[in-house]
C-alpha positions in Angstrom: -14.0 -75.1 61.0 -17.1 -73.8 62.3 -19.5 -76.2 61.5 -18.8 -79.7 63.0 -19.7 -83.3 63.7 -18.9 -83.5 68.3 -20.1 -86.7 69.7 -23.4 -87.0 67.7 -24.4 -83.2 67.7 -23.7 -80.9 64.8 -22.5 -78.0 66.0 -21.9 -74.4 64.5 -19.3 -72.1 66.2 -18.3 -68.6 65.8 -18.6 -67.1 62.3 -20.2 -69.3 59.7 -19.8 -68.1 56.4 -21.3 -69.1 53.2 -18.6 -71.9 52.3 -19.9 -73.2 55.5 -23.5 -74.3 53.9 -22.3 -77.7 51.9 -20.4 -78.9 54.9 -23.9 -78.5 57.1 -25.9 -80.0 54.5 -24.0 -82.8 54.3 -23.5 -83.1 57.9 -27.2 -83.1 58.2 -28.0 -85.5 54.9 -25.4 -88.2 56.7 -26.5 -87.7 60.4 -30.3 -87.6 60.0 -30.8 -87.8 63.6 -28.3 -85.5 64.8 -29.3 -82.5 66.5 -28.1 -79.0 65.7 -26.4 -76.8 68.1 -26.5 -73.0 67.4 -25.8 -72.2 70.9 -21.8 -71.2 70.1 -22.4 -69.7 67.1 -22.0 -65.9 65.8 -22.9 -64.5 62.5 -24.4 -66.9 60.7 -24.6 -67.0 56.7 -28.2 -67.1 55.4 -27.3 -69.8 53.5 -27.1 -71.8 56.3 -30.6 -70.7 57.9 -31.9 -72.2 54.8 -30.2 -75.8 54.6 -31.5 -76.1 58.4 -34.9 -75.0 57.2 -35.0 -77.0 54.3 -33.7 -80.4 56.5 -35.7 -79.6 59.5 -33.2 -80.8 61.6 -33.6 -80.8 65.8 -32.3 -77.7 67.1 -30.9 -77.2 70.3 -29.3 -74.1 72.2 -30.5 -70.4 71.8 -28.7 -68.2 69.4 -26.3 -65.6 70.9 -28.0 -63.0 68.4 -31.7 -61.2 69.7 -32.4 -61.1 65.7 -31.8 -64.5 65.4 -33.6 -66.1 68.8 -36.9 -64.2 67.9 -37.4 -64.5 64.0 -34.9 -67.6 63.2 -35.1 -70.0 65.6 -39.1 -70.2 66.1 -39.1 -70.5 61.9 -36.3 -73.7 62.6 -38.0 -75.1 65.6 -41.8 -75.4 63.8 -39.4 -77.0 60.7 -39.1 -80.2 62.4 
């Protein structure tokens, strides 16, 4: 699974597809004060951009992707 629940930090690894996005959000909806790690991951599903935008959870780690670390993350970072 790409997207899981390690010691108290929400993690997403590798390739995180669409099916992925329900899992986050409820990750994030259950863990409110978990952070999010998108160090690990790879392609990343928009669908999961947007539940971490919507919940505004803290993120932690820089993406792998140059896309991603300069129009993503400062849009998920001002989120919270």
């Amino acid at each position: 699974m790409s997207v899981a629940l390690l010691g108290g930090i929400i993690t997403l690894t590798g390739e995180c597809g669409v099916e992925e996005a329900e899992t986050l959000l409820s990750l994030v909806q259950s863990n409110p004060a978990a952070s999010v790690d998108i160090s690990a991951a790879g392609p990343v599903h928009t669908a999961l951009w947007q539940v971490l935008l919507v919940s505004g959870p803290r993120i932690i780690g820089q993406p792998q992707d140059p896309f991603i670390r300069r129009w993503v993350l400062p849009l998920l970072v001002s989120a919270t």
